[in-house]
VMD Tcl script that builds the backbone (N, CA, C; Angstrom):
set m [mol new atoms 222]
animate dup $m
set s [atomselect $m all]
$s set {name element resname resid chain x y z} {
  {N N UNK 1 A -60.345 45.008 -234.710}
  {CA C UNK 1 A -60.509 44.796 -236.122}
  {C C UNK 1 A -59.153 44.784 -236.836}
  {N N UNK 2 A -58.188 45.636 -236.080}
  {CA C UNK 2 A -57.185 45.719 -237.247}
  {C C UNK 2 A -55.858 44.417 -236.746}
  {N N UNK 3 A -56.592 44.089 -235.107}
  {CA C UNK 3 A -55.672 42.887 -234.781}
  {C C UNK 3 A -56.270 41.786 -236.183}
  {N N UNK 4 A -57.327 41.624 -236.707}
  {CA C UNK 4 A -57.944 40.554 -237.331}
  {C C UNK 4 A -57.569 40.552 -238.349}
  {N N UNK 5 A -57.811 42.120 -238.975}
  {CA C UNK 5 A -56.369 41.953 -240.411}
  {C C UNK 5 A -55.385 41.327 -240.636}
  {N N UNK 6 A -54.999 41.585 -239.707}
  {CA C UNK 6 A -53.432 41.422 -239.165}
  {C C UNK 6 A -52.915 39.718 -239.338}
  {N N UNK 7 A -53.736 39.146 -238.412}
  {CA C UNK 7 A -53.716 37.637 -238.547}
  {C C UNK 7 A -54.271 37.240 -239.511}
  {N N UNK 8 A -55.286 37.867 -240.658}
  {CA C UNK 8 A -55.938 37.240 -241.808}
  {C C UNK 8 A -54.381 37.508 -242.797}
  {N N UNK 9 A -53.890 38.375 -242.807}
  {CA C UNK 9 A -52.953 38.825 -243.495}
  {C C UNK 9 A -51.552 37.326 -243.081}
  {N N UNK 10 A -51.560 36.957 -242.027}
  {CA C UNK 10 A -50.883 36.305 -241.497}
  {C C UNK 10 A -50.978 34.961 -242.481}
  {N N UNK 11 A -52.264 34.263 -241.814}
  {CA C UNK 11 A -52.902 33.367 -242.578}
  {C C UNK 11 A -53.130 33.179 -244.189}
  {N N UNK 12 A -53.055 34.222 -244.815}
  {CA C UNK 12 A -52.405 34.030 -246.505}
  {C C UNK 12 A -51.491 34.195 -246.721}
  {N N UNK 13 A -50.177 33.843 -245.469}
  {CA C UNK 13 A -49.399 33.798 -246.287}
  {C C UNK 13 A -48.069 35.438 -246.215}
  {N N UNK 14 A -49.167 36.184 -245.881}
  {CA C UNK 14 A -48.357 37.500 -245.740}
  {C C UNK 14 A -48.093 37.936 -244.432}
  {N N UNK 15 A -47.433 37.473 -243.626}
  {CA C UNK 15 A -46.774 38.264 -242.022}
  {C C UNK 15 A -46.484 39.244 -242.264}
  {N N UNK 16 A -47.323 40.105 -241.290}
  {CA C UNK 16 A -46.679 41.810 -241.278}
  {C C UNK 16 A -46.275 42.013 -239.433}
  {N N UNK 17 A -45.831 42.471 -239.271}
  {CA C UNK 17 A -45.615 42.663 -237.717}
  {C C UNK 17 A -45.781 44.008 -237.512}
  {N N UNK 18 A -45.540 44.015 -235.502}
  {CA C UNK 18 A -46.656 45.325 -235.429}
  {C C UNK 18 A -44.869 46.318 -235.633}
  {N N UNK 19 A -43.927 45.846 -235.736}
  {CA C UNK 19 A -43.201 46.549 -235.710}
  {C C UNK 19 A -42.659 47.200 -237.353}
  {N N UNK 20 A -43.022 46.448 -238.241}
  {CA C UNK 20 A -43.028 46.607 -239.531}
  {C C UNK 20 A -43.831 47.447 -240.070}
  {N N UNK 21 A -44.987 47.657 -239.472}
  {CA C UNK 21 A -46.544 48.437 -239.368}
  {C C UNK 21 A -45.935 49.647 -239.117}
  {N N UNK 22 A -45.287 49.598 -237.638}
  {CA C UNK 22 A -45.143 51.283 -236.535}
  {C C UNK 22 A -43.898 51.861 -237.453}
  {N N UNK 23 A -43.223 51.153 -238.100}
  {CA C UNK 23 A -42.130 51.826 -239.167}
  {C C UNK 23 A -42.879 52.944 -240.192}
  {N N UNK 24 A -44.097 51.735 -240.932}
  {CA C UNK 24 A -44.629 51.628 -242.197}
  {C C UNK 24 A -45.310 53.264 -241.633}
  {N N UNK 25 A -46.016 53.390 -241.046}
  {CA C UNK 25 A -47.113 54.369 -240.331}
  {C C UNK 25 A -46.386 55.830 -239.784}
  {N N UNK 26 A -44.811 55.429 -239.299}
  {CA C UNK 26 A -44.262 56.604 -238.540}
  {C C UNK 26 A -45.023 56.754 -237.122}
  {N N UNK 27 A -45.031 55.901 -236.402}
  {CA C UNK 27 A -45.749 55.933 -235.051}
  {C C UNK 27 A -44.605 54.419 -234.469}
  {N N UNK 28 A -44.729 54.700 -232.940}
  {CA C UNK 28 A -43.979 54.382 -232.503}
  {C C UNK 28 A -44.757 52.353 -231.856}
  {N N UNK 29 A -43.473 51.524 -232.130}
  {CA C UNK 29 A -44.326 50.101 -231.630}
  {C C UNK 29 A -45.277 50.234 -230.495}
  {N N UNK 30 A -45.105 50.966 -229.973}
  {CA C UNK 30 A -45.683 50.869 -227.986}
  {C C UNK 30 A -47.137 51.733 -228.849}
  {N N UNK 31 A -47.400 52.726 -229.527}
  {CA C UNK 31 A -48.304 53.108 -229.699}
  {C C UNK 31 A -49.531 52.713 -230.265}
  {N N UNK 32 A -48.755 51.682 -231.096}
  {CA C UNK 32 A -49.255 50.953 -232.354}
  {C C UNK 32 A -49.897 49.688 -231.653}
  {N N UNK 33 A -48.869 48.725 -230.913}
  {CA C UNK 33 A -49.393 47.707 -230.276}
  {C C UNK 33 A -50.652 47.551 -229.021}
  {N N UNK 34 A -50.418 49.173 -228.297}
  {CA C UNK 34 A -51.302 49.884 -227.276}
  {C C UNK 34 A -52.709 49.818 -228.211}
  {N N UNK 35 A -52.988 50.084 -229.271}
  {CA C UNK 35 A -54.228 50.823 -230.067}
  {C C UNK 35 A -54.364 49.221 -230.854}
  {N N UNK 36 A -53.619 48.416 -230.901}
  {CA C UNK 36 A -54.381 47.311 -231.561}
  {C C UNK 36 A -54.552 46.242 -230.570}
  {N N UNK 37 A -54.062 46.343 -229.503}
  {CA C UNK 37 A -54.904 45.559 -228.171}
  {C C UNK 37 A -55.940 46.090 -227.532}
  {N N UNK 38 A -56.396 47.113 -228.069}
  {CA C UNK 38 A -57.451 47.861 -227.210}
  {C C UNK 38 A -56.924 48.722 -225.905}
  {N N UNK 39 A -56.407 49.075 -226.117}
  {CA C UNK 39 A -55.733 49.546 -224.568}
  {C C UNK 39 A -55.846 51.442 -224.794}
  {N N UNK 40 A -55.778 51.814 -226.151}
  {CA C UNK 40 A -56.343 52.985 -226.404}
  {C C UNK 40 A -56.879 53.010 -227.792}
  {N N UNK 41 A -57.745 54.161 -227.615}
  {CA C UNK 41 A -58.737 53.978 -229.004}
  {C C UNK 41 A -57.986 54.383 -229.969}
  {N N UNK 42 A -58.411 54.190 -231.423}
  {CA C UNK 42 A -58.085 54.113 -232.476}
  {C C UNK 42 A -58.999 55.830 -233.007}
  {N N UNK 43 A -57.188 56.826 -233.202}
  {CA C UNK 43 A -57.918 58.074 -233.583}
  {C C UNK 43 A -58.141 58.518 -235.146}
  {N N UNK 44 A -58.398 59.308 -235.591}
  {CA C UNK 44 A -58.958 59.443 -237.339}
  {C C UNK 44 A -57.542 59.679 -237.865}
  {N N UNK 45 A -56.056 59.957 -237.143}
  {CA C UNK 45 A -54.573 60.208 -238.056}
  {C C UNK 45 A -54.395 58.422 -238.081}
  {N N UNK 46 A -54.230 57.678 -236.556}
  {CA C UNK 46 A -54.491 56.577 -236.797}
  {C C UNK 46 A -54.714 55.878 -237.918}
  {N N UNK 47 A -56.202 55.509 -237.916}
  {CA C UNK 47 A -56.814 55.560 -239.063}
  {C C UNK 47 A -56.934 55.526 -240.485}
  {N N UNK 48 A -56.116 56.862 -240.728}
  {CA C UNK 48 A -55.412 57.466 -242.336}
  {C C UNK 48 A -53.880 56.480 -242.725}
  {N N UNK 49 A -53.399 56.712 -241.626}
  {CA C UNK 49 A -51.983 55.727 -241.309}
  {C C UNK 49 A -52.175 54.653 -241.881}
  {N N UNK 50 A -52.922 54.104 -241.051}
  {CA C UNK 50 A -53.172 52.313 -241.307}
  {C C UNK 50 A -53.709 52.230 -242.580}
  {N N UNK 51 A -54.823 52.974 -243.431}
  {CA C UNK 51 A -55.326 53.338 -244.637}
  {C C UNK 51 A -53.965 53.191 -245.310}
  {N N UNK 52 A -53.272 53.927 -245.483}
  {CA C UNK 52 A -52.281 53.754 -245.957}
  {C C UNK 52 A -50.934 52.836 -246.533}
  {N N UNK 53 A -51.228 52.552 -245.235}
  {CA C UNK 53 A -50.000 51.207 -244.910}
  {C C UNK 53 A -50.290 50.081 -245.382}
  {N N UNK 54 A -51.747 49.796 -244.954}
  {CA C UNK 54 A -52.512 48.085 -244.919}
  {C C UNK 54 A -53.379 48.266 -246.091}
  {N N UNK 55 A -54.240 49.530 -246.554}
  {CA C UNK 55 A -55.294 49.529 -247.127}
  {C C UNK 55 A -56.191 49.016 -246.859}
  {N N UNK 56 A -56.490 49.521 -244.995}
  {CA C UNK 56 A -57.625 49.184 -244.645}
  {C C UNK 56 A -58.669 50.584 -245.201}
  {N N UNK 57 A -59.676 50.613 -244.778}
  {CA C UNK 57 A -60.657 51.817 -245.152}
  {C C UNK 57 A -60.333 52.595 -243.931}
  {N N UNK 58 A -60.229 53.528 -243.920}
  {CA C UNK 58 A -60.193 54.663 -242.475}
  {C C UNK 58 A -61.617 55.075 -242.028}
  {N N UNK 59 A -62.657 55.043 -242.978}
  {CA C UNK 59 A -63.775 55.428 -242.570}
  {C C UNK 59 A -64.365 54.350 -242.420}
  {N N UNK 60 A -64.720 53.013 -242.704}
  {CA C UNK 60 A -64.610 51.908 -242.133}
  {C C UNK 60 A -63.984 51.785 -240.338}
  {N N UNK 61 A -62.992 52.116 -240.455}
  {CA C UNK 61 A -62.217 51.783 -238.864}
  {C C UNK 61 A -62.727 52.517 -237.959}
  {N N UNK 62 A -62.760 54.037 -238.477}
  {CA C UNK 62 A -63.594 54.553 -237.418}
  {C C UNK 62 A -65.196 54.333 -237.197}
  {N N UNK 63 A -65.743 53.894 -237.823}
  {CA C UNK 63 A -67.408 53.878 -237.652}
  {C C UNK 63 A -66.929 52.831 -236.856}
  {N N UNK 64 A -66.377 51.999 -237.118}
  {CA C UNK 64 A -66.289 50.310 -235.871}
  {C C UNK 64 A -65.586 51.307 -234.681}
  {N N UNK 65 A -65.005 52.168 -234.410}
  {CA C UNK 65 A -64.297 52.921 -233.243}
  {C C UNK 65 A -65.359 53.406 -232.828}
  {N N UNK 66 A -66.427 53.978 -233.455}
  {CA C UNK 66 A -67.372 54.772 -232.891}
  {C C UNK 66 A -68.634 53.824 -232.210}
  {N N UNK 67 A -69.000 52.430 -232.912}
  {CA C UNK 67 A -69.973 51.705 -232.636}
  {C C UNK 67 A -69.604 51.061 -231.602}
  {N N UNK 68 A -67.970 50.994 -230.834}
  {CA C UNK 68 A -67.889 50.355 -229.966}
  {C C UNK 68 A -67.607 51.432 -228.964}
  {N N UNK 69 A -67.667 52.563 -228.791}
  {CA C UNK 69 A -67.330 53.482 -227.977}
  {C C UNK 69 A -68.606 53.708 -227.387}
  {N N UNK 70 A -69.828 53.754 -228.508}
  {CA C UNK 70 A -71.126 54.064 -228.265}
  {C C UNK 70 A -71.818 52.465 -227.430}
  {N N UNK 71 A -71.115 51.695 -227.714}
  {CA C UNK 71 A -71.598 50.646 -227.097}
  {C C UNK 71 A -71.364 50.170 -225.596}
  {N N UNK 72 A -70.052 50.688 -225.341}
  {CA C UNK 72 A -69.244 50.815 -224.431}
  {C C UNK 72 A -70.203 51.926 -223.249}
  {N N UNK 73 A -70.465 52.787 -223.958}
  {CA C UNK 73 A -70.802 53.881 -222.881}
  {C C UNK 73 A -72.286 53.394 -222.451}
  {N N UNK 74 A -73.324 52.821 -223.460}
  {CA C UNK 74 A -74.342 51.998 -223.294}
  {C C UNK 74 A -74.289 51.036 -222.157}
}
mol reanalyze $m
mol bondsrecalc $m
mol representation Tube
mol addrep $m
């Protein structure tokens, strides 16, 4: 989801990179890029971070973290 931001953000016009992000957030590129390829889940500091940074919803991000974790284990 937050790769999709990312490129919607792209697509109007506004490029953000993941390294501009891992600045913006105080988390490191490898951590940042790891958690928006799926490679590890997306935790609730996560979350608050990106809330922050992007003004995504944090409680938004995690219910999609949780519906695919629960789906996953399904």
């Amino acid at each position: 989801m937050v790769k999709e931001w990312l490129d919607g953000l792209k697509e109007e016009g506004t490029p953000v990179t993941v390294t501009q992000i891992a600045k913006n957030t105080c988390v490191t590129r490898t951590a940042l890029s790891r958690m928006i390829n799926g490679h590890t889940a997306l935790t609730a500091d996560m979350a608050l971070r990106l809330q922050a940074a992007l003004g995504i919803n944090a409680d938004l991000l995690m219910r999609v973290q949780a519906s695919y974790e629960i789906w996953q284990a399904s």
